[in-house]
C-alpha positions, 0 to 999 in steps of 0.5 A, a space after each residue: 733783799 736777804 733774808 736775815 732768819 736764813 742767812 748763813 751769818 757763820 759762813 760770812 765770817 768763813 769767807 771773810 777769814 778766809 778772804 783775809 787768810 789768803 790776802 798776803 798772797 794776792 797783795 804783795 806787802 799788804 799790812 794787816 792789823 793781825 799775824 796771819 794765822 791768828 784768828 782767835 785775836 780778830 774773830 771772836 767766837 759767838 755769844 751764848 744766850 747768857 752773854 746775850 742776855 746780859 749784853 742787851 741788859 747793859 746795852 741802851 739801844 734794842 738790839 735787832 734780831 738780825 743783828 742778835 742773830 749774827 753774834 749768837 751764831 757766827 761772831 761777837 766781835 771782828 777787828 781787823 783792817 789792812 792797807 796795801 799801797 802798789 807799785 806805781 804802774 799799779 796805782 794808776 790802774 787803781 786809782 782809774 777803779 777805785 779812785 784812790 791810789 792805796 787799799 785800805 780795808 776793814 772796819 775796827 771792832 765790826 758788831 763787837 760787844 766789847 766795843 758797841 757800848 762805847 762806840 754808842 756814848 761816843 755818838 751820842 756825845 757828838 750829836 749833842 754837841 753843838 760845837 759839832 753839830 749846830 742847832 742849824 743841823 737838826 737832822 744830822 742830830 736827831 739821826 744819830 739819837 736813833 743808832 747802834 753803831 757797829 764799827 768804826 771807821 778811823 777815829 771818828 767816822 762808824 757804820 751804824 743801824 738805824 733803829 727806826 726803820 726795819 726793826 728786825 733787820 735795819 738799815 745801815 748808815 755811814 755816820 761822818 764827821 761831816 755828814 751821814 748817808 744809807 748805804 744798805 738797806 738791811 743789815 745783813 744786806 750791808 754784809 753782802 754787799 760788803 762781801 763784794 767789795 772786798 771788805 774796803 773801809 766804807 768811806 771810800 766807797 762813794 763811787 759804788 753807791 747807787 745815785 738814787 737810793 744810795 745803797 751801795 751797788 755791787 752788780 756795775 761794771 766798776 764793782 767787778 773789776 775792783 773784785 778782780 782787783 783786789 780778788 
């Protein structure tokens, strides 16, 4: 577990701008969803404590100190995602690691202010929604009654905080459009973890999840050669 009044939440986004700065090189023919060099289009710069005052006043949800934390100090709102598809003689090496035979990676509008409202009316529609969740899946209901997303994943699918657990520092669960599942136990751990897996769209990390708790797992032997893979 990391400790989320340490954490260095500014120096995350420095490795993930970093990490994507330098993805051109290591992957030949990567898209990205921003120019290389245009920061200020995906990485926006933190809150103030005016902002954030105002945010939690327009926003229906608690928002967690952790999460407080990382939009005052390191970002209020990163958007950027890419996709690399191999020559084939690398795909199957790919697929034997990842399994699937193309990259893709990031989360559109990650602890984003300007998105997070949205993204939570989204949720909600869909939980109450009985054409999308029946009566006979009260859970996967009720859980979503109790989330903040913070990213989106495609058109449908978020990673969310469950409020329920941890208030300072909650888990975070991957919200599908047929199911939802933990995949870290703490927000700022779901960072970290994230970090070790190259930023990859969370959906398609199934593989790396821990078969008992669930969390993902970035000390395996499988985690490792995707971050040789992917660098």
């Amino acid at each position: 577990m990391v400790d989320w009044r340490t954490f260095d939440f500014a120096g995350w986004v420095e490795r993930m701008r970093a990490f994507y700065a330098t993805l051109p090189v290591r992957l030949e023919g990567v898209d990205l969803t921003h120019e290389a060099g245009d920061d200020a289009a995906w990485i926006r710069p933190p809150l103030t404590g005016d902002e954030l005052t105002r945010f939690e006043c327009d926003l229906p949800r608690a928002i967690p100190p952790a999460l407080a934390r990382f939009l005052c100090t390191a970002s209020s709102g990163i958007d950027a995602v890419y996709f690399w598809e191999p020559p084939e003689e690398i795909q199957r090496h790919l697929f034997k690691i990842y399994g699937w035979h193309a990259i893709n990676g990031g989360i559109y509008e990650l602890c984003s202010t300007r998105a997070m409202l949205e993204q939570l009316k989204f949720v909600q529609r869909c939980a109450e929604d009985p054409d999308i969740w029946p009566e006979d899946m009260p859970g996967e209901r009720e859980f979503r009654q109790h989330t903040l997303p913070i990213g989106a994943v495609g058109p449908d699918d978020h990673v969310a905080l469950d409020l329920r657990d941890h208030p300072e520092d909650p888990p975070v669960h991957y919200l599908g459009h047929m199911e939802s599942y933990t995949i870290a136990e703490h927000f700022t751990d779901f960072l970290v973890q994230w970090e070790r897996l190259a930023y990859l769209d969370p959906s398609r990390l199934e593989r790396f999840r821990d078969p008992e708790s669930g969390y993902w797992r970035t000390d395996t032997e499988l985690a490792v050669r995707l971050r040789a893979f992917v660098g």
